[in-house]
Residue frames as a rotation matrix with the C-alpha (Angstrom) as fourth column:
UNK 1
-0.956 0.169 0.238 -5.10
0.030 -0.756 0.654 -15.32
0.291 0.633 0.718 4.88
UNK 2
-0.439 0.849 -0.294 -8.36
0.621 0.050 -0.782 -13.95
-0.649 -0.526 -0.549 6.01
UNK 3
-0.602 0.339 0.723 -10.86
0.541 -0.492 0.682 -12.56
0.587 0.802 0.113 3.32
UNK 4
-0.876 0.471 0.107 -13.18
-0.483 -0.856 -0.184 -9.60
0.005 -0.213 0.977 3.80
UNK 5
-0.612 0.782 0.114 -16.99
0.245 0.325 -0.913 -10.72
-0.752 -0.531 -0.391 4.83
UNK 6
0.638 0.742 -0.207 -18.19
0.277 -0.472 -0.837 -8.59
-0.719 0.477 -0.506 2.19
UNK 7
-0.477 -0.854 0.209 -16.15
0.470 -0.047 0.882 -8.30
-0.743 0.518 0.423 -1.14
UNK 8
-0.023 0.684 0.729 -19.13
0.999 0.000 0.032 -6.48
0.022 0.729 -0.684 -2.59
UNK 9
0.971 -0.171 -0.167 -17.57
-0.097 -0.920 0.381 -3.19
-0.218 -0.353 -0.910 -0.91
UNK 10
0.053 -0.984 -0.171 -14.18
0.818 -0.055 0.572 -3.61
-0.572 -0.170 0.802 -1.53
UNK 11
0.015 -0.051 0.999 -14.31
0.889 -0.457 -0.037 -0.92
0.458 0.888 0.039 -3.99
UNK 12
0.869 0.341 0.359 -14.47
0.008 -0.734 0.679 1.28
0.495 -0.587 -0.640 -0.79
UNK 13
0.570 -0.818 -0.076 -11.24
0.651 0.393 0.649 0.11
-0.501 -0.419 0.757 0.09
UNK 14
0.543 -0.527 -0.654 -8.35
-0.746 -0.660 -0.088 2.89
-0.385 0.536 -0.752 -1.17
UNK 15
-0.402 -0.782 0.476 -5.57
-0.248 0.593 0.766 -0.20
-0.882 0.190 -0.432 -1.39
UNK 16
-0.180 0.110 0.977 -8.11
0.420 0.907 -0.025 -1.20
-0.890 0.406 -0.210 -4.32
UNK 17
0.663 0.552 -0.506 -8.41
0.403 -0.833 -0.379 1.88
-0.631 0.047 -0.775 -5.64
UNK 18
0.391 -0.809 -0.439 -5.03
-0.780 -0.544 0.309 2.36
-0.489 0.221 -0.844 -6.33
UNK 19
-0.342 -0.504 0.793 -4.51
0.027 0.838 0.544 -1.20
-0.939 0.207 -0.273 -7.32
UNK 20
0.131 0.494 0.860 -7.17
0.732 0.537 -0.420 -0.46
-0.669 0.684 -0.291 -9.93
UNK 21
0.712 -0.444 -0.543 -5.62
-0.581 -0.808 -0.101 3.00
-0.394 0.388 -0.833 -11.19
UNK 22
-0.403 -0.872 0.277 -2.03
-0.494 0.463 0.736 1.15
-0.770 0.160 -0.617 -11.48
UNK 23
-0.135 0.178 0.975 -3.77
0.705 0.709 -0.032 -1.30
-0.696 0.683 -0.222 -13.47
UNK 24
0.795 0.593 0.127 -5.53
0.501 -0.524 -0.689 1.29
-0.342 0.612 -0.713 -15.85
UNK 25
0.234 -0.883 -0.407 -1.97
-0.415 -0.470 0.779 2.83
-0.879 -0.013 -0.476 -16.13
UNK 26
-0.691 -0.522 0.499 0.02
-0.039 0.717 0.696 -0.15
-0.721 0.462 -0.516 -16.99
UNK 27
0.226 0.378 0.898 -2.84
0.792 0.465 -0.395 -1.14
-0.567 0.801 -0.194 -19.50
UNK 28
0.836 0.311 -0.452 -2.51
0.121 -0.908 -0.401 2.63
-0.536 0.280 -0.797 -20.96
UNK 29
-0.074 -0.992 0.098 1.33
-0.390 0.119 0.913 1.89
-0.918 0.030 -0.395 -21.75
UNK 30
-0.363 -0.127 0.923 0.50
0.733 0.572 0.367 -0.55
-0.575 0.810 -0.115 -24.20
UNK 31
0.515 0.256 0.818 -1.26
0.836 -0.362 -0.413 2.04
0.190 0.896 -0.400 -26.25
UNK 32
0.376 -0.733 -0.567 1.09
0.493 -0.360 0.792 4.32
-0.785 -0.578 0.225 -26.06
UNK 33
-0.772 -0.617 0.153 2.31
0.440 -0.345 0.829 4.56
-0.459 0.707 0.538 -29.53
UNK 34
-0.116 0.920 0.374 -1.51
0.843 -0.108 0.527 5.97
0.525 0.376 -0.763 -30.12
UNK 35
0.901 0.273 -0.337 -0.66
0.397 -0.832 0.388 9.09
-0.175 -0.483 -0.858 -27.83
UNK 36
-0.200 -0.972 -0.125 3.07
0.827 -0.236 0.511 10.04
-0.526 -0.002 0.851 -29.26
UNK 37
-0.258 0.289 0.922 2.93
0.371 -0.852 0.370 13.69
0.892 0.437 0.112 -29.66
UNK 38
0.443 0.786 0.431 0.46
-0.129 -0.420 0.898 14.11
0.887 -0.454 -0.085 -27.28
UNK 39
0.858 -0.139 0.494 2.04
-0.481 0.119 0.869 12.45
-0.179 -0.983 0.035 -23.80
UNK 40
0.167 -0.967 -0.190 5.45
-0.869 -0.053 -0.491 12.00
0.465 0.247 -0.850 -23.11
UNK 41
0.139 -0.128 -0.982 6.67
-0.434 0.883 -0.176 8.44
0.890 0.451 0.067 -22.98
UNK 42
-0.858 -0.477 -0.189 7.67
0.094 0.217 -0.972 8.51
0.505 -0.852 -0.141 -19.03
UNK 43
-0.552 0.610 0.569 4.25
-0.773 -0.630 -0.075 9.74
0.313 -0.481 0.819 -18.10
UNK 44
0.846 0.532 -0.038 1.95
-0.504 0.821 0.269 6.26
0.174 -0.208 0.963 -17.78
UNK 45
-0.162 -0.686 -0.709 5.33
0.299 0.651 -0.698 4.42
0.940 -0.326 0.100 -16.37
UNK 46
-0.821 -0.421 0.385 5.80
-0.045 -0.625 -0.780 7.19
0.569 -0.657 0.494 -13.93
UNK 47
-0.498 0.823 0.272 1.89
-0.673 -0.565 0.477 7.47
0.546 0.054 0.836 -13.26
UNK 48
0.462 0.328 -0.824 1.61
-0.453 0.886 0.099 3.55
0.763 0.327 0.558 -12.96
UNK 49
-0.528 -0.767 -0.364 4.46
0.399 0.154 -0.904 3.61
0.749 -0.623 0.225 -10.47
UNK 50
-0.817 -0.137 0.560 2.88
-0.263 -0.776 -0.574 6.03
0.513 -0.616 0.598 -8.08
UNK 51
0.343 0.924 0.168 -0.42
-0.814 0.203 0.545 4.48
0.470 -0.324 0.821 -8.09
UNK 52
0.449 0.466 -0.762 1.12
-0.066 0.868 0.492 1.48
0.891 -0.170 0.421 -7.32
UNK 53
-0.586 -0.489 -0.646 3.03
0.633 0.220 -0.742 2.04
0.505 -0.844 0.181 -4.35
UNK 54
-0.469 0.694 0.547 0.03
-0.862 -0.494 -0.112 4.36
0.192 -0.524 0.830 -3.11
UNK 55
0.429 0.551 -0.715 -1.41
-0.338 0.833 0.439 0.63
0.838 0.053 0.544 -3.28
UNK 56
0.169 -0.309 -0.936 0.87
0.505 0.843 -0.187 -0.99
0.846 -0.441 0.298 -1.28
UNK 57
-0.856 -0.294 0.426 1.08
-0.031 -0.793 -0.609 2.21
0.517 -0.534 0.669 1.32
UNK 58
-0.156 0.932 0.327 -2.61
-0.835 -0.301 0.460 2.19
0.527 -0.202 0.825 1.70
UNK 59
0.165 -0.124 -0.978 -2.55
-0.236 0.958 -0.161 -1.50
0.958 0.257 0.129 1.59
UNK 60
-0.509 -0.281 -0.814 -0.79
0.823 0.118 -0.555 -1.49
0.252 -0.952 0.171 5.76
UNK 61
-0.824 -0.136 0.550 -2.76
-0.069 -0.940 -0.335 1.35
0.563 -0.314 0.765 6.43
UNK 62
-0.774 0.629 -0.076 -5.76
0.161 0.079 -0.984 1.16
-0.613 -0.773 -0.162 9.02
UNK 63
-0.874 0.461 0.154 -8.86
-0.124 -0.519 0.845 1.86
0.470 0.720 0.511 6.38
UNK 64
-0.499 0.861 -0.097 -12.34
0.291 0.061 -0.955 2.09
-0.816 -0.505 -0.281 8.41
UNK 65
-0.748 0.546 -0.378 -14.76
-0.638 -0.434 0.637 1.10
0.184 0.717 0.672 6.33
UNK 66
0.108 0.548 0.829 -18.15
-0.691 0.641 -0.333 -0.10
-0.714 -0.537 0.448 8.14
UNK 67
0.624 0.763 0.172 -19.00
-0.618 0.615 -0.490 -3.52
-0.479 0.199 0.855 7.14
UNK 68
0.423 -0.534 -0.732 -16.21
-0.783 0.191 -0.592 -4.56
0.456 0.824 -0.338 5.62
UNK 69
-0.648 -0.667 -0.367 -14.15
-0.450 0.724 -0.523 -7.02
0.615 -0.173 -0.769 8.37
């Protein structure tokens, strides 16, 4: 495993982007029963899914971002 030189940019990094959406998802689930009515129950699964496999897509993808490796 080789870390990033700078981990004060990752945030420039889509793979983390999406890792931190997914997260914000999944945490959104739990309150859930605070948005019934309002958003249907499949929507922050469904939402939570996408981000994360945009994570893991990005994740093998080439990302040029100066400074970073």
């Amino acid at each position: 495993m080789k870390l990033i030189e700078n981990p004060k940019q990752a945030h420039r990094l889509w793979s983390m982007r999406f890792a931190v959406l997914a997260a914000l998802f999944g945490a959104l689930e739990l309150s859930l029963p605070l948005w019934q009515g309002i958003v249907p129950p499949s929507v922050f699964a469904a939402l939570s899914t996408v981000s994360a496999a945009l994570a893991a897509v990005s994740r093998v993808v080439k990302q040029n971002v100066d400074n970073l490796d």
